[in-house]
C-alpha positions, 0 to 999 in steps of 0.5 A, spaced: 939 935 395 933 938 397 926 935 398 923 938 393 927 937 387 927 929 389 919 929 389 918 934 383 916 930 378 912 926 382 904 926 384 904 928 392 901 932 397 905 935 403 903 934 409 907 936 415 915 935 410 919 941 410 920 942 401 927 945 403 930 940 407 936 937 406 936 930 404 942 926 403 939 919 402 934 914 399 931 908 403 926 904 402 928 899 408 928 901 415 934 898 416 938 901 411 936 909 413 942 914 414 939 921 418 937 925 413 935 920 409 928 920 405 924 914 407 920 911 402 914 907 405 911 901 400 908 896 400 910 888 400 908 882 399 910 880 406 910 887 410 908 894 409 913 898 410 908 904 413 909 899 420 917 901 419 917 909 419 917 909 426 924 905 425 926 911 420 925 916 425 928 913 430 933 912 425 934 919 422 929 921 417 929 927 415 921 926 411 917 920 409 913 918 403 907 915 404 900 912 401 897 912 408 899 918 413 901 916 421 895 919 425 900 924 429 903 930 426 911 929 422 915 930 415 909 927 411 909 927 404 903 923 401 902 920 394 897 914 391 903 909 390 909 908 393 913 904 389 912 909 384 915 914 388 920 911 389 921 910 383 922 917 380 924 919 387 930 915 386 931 917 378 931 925 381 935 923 387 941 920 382 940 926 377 936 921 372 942 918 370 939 913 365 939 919 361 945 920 359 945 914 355 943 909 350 937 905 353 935 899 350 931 894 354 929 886 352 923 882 354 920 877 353 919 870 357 925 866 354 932 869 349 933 875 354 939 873 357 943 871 351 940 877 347 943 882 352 950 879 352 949 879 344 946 886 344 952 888 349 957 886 344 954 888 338 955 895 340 962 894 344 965 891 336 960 896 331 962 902 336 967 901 341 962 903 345 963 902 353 956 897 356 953 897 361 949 891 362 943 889 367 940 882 367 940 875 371 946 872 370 949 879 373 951 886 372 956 889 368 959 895 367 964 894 361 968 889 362 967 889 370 963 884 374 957 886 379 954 881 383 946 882 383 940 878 386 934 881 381 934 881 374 931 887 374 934 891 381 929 895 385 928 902 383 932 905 387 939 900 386 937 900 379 939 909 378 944 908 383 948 903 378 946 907 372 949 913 376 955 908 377 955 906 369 954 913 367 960 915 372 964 911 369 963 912 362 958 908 360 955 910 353 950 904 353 945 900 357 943 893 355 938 890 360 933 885 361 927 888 363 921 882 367 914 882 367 915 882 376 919 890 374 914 892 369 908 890 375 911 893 381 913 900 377 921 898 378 923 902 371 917 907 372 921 913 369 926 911 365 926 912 356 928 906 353 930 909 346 929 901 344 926 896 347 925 888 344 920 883 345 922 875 344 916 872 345 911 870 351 910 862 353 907 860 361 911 863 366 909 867 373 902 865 373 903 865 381 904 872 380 899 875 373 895 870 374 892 869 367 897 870 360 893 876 359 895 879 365 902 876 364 902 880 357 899 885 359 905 887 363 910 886 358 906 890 353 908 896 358 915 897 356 912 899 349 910 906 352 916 907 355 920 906 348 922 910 342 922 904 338 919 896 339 921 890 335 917 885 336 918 878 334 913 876 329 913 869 329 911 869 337 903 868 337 903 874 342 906 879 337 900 882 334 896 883 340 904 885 344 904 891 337 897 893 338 896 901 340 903 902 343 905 909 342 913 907 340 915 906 332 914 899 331 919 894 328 918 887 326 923 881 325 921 873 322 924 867 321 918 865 318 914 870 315 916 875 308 912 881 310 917 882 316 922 888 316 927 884 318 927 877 316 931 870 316 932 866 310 937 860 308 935 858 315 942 852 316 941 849 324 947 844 326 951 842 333 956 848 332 951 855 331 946 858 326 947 860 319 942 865 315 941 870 311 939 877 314 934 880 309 932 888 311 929 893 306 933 890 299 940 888 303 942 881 305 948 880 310 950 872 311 949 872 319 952 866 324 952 865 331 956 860 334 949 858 339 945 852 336 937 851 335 932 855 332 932 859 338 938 862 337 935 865 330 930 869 333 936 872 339 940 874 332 934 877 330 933 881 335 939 883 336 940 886 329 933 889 329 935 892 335 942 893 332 938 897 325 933 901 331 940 905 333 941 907 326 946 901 324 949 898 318 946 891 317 953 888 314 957 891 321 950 887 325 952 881 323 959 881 323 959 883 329 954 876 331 960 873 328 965 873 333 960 872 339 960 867 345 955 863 348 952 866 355 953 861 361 948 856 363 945 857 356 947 851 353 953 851 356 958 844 355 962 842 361 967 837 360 967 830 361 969 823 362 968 819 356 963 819 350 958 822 352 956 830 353 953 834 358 950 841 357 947 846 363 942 850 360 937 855 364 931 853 361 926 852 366 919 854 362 915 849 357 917 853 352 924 853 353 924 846 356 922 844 349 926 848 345 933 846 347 930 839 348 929 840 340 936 843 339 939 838 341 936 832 339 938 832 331 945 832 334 945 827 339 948 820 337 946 816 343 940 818 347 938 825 350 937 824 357 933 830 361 934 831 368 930 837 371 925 839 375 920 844 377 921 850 382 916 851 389 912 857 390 911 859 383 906 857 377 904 850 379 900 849 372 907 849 368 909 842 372 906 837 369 906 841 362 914 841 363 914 833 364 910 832 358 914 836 354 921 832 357 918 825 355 916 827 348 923 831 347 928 826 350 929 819 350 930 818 358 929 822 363 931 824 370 926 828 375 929 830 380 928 838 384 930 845 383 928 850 387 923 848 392 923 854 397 918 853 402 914 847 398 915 840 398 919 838 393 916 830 392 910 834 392 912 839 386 915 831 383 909 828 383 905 834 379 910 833 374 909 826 374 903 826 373 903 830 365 908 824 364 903 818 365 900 816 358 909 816 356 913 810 354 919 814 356 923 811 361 924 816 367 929 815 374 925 819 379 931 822 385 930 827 389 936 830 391 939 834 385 946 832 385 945 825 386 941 825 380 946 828 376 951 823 378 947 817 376 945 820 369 952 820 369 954 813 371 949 811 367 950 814 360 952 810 354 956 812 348 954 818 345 948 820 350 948 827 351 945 829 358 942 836 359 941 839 365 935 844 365 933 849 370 939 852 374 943 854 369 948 860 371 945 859 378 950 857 383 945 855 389 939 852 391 934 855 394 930 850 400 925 853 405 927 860 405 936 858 405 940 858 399 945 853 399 950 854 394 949 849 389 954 850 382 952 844 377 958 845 374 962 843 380 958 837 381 959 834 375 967 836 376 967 833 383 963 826 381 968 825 375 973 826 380 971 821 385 970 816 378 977 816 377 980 815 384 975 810 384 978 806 378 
């Protein structure tokens, strides 16, 4: 393709490259150039990859996309913001694959992962449809399994698996669409034909700084869309709703004036129950994921669902038969009369929510072994111990993902929201220790839930990931028990 087809839809100026050269390739990584290739110099949070273009020449690049123009002549291209240009460059680059179908975009500080699975089989069971799918838990296509380290991939590895998803028959993409994305243009470019906010609680301050800011990002997905369904019941949802462009969508589970609304609204331990009410139809609708939560991820699921032109009846019938999502809520075999959940709530708001889902239900006590991850927002520590005194009747601090922090350090900033408690707390630094003494230590009908990790199967410690499957721990404590017997 040649160089000026890539960069056509993109602000530059030309200084030096050749418009018609050949270009066989996208970089963005020095490391990774090809000769021919374009390289994208962006800026990093540790490095800046004007330092790289260098390596890139030396490597074979054929031109080079810039914010700042090296001193001495060469294949220049020059635009104001390189991670936007790479983001239209590699859209360009893969033939604007994401074009070619069906965009529908979650986002929102909680609910995003279960909501795509839902959304994903929604759509396989009302229109046979093949799904792609983009979020933490991982990629897939269809059925097929891909691994992936972002929840929402750099722009360039994000239109390369949507020229795969496309290649392979995708109709549809469900994905879930961060604020760290939105910020550091990684989905610049692309036309959500809907998109749906879930809510929006404390998270990656380190990062916004401020929840306006944090919202703010958010808030952009609406201008890439057709059409947003927001959640009502959420308090930022008005300010969220407010000038965007797109048509707008409401659902509730609390509020009439909604276009979608949730009424008979029947909690228990096995899943939710509700009748979906939409401009004089009513469908009874169950999903097999308990709390309150789970309610509004139906809702937006079925606005969703009525926002592609739906039949509420098929919507809900679909929800029906669907299955829980790894590492939300997910049950892992025990031993005795006790239970254990693994849940990926690592937010006050999430931390508190699943906590109040399962209290109802918990015969004995509910006991709460989590932590705090290093290196980001550190307001939420001891709002999150606060929250876990209040909600479980024992709990366990232990660590999560402490990076480069020290992890005794992020326990004590999370001890110290639970001073004026009288909630019983066993403080072991090391994960998998805690996990086996909150098993050894539980009484007949006591759930323990084990927050914050959820699908995760590792450890991240200085700048390592250790493998670490939560799962697997607690399968490897349980057989050590029963030799031990």
């Amino acid at each position: 393709m040649k160089l000026k087809d890539i960069l056509k839809d993109l602000s530059c100026t030309w200084a030096g490259a050749d418009p018609e050269a050949e270009i066989g390739g996208v970089a963005y990584d020095s490391r990774q150039v090809k000769p021919g290739d374009l390289f994208v110099a962006i800026r990093g949070f540790e490095s800046d990859g004007h330092r790289f273009i260098p390596k890139a020449l030396e490597a074979g690049a054929a031109a080079v996309l810039c914010e700042t123009l090296p001193e001495e002549p060469g294949p220049w291209v020059q635009t104001p913001d390189g991670r936007l240009g790479l983001a239209l460059a590699s859209r360009d680059f893969f033939g604007d694959p994401a074009s070619e179908m069906v965009m529908i975009g979650f986002t929102g500080t909680n609910g995003k992962t279960t909501s795509t699975y839902l959304m994903k089989h929604l759509l396989e069971e009302v229109q046979g449809a093949k799904v792609g799918l983009i979020g933490t838990n991982g990629n897939m296509i269809g059925a097929e399994h891909l691994h992936s380290e972002r929840t929402t991939p750099e722009s360039y590895e994000l239109h390369k698996l949507f020229r795969q998803m496309a290649d392979e028959g995708c109709t549809h993409v469900v994905m879930e669409v961060s604020s760290h994305s939105l910020s550091l243009e990684r989905v610049a470019g692309i036309d959500f034909d809907v998109a749906v906010y879930t809510n929006l609680t404390q998270d990656h301050l380190d990062f916004h700084g401020s929840m306006e800011a944090y919202a703010a990002a958010k808030k952009k997905l609406f201008s890439m869309a057709r059409t947003g369904c927001f959640n009502l019941d959420d308090p930022w949802a008005e300010r969220m709703m407010e000038g965007v462009p797109c048509a707008v969508r409401t659902f509730s589970a609390e509020r009439n004036d909604a276009d979608l609304a949730a009424k008979d609204i029947r909690l228990s331990a096995s899943g939710v129950r509700f009748a979906a009410v939409s401009g004089g139809e009513l469908c009874l609708t169950k999903l097999g994921i308990p709390g309150l939560f789970s309610v509004h991820n139906a809702l937006g699921v079925l606005s969703a669902g009525l926002a592609l032109g739906l039949s509420l009846k098929d919507c809900a019938g679909a929800l029906a038969t669907a299955k829980g999502v790894k590492g939300r809520v997910e049950v892992v075999p025990t031993d005795g009369d006790y239970s254990i959940l693994i849940d990926y709530a690592h937010t006050p708001d999430a931390l508190e929510n699943v906590l109040k889902t399962l209290k109802p239900v918990t015969r004995g006590r509910l006991i709460a072994l989590f932590g705090c991850g290093g290196d980001r927002d550190r307001g939420k520590r001891p709002i999150m111990g606060q929250i876990a005194a209040k909600n479980a009747d024992f709990c366990v601090v232990t660590s999560d993902n402490p990076r480069t922090e020290d992890p005794e350090e992020i326990i004590r900033e999370i001890l110290a929201g639970m001073k004026n408690s009288r909630t019983p707390c066993k403080v072991i630094c090391d994960r998998p220790a805690a996990i086996a003494w909150a098993i050894d230590n539980a009484g007949p009908g006591d759930v323990i839930l084990l927050a914050g990790k959820g699908h995760e199967d590792y450890q991240v410690v200085g700048r390592e990931k250790r493998h670490m499957d939560e799962r697997e721990i607690v399968a490897a404590h349980l057989e050590k028990r029963k030799a031990a017997r």
